[in-house]
N, C-alpha and C positions, 0 to 999 in steps of 0.2 A: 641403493634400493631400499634399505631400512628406512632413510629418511624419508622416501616417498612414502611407505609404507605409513608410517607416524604421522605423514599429511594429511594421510587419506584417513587415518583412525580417529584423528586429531577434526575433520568437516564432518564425519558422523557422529562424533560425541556432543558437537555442536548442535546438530541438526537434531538427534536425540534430547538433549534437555531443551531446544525450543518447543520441542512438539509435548514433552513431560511438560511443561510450563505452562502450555496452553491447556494441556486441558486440569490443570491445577488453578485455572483463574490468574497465569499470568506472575505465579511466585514459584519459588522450589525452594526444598529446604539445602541447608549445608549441607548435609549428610549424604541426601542424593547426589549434590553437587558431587564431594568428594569420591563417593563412589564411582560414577561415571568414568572420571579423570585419572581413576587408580591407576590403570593400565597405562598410563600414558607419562606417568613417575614425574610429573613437573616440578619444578623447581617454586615454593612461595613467591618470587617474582611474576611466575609465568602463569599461578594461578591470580593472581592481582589482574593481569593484562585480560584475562576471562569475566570475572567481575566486570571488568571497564563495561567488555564488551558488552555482558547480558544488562548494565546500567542501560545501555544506548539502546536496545532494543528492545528495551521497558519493559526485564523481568527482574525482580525483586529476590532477594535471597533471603528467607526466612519468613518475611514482610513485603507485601504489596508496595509500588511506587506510589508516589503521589502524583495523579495521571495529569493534576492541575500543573503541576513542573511544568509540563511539555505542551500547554493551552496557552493559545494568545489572547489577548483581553477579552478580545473578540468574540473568541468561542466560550470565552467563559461568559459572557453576557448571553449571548444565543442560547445557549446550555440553559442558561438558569430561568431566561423567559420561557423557552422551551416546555423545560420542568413544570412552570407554572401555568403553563396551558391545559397539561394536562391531572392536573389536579382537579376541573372537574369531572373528571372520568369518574365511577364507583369505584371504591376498595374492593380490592379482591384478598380473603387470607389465603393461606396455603392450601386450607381444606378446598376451599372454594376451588383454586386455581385445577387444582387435580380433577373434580368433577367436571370443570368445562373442558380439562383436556380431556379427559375419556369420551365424551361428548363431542368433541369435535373430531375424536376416532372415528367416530361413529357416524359422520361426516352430517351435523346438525349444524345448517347454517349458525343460526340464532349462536350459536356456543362456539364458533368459528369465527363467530365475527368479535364477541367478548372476549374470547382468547388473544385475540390478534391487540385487541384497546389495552388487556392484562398487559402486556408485551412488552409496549411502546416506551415505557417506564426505563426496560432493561434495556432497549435497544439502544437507548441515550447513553447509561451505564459503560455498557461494551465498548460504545463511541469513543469514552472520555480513554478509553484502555488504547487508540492509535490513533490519542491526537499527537500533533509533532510531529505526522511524518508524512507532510507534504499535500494533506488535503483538510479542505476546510471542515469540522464539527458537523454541520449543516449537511454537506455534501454526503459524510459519511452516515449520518443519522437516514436520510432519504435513501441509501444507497440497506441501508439493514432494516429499514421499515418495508422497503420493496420484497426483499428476500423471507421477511416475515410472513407477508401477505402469501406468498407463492409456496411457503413452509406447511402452513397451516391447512393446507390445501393438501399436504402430499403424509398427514400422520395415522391413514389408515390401514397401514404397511406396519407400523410400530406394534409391541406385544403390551408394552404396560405405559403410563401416563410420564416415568422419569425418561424413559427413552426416547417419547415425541417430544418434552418439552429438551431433551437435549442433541434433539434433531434439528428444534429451532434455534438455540445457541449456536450450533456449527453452522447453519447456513447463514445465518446471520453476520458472527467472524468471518466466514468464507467472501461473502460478498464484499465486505469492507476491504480484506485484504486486499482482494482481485484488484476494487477502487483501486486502491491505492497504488500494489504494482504497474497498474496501466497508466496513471499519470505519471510516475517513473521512467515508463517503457518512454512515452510520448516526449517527457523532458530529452532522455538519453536522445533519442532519433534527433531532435530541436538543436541540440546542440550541434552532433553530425554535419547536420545541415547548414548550420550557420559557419561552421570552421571549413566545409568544404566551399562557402560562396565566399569567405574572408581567401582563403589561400588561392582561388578563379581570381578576386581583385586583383590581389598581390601582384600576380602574376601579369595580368592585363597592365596594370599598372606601370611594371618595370619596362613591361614590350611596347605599350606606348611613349613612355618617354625619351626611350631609346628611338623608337622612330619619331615622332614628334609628334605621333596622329593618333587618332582614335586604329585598334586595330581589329581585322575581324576573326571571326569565330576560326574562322581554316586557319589562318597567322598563328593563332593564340594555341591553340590542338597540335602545329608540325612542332612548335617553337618549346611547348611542354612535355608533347607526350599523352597529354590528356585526351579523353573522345572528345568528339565535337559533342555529341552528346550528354556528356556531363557538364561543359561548360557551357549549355544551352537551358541545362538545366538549373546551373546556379543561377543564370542569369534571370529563367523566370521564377526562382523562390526570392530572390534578390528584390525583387517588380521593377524590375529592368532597370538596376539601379545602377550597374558598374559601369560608370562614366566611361571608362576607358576602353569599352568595348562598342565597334557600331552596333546599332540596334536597341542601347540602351543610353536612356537617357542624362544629361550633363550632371553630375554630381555638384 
């Protein structure tokens, strides 16, 4: 029971300096570090193995990563033409930036729409903070310029200009992340898929050669166990590729 106990203190301590991380831009200091972890009395090795982990999920301990680490050439080209598109945009200072947020409080197109162009700048920024994890620069830049547009739209709710513009950080983050979990989600299922129409083969496979013939759907279902419905179904994500079944074509 204790050691459940320390599993469970041990995924919220985690889940705690990821979200301190975020909204710290992505670093935390040691001190927080070590605080967090008091309770949890680790051993120098076992705080090593924490380090690994906040390396891989691109938070920095004292100091910011280098987010180009985790860019492919790729995105670092895209990135940097990108950049250089929008350079003719106007400069905005900070003064500035404030007056058009409070203005686009105040729901001024004209000042809603320069807010959004201020933006675009940081949206690439935020990008460079989850490249490396499975979606392209590009992708995720279109995916927090979207979440911009629909931000800028929703800051008449907000009390002062630091709170809308950190309304559009979150949703901005927010979006990206979501991106990204869902091509995740979509790999995970992919794979499912593919290990449940490999192990349909298999199986068709051994049952045809034993009988000599292509065999069919009812054969393959008493002979496994499986529905007929499932192995109907590998067979059309397959595209009716498991030779050794009738109905699908010769391999």
């Amino acid at each position: 029971m204790a050691e459940q106990n320390q599993e469970i203190l041990f995924a919220k301590t985690l889940e705690y300096i990821k979200k301190l991380a975020k909204d710290q831009s992505g670093v935390i200091s040691k001190e927080q570090l070590d605080t967090a972890f008091a309770p949890l009395h680790f051993e120098p090795q076992q705080m090593e193995l924490v380090y690994d982990y906040l390396k891989k999920q691109r938070i920095g301990v004292e100091e910011a990563v280098n987010p180009e680490d985790y860019m492919t050439p790729e995105d670092v080209d895209y990135l940097d033409s990108y950049l250089k598109s929008l350079e003719a945009l106007p400069a905005v200072s900070e003064g500035e930036l404030e007056a058009l947020t409070l203005s686009a409080m105040a729901r001024d197109q004209q000042s809603m729409r320069r807010l959004t162009e201020a933006f675009l700048p940081r949206v690439a920024e935020i990008a460079r903070l989850y490249a490396g994890q499975g979606a392209f620069l590009e992708d995720l830049i279109g995916e927090g310029n979207v979440a911009l547009s629909v931000g800028v739209t929703m800051l008449d709710a907000m009390e002062h200009a630091g709170e809308a513009q950190g309304l559009l950080v979150k949703m901005i983050m927010d979006a990206m992340e979501d991106y990204i979990a869902s091509l995740n989600g979509t790999r995970e299922e992919n794979e499912k898929l593919a290990d449940q129409v490999n192990v349909v083969m298999d199986q068709a496979k051994e049952l045809s050669e034993s009988l000599m013939r292509k065999v069919t759907v009812e054969e393959l279902a008493q002979e496994t166990g499986r529905s007929e419905e499932e192995i109907r179904d590998a067979m059309r994500i397959s595209g009716y590729k498991i030779g050794y079944l009738e109905g699908c074509e010769d391999q």
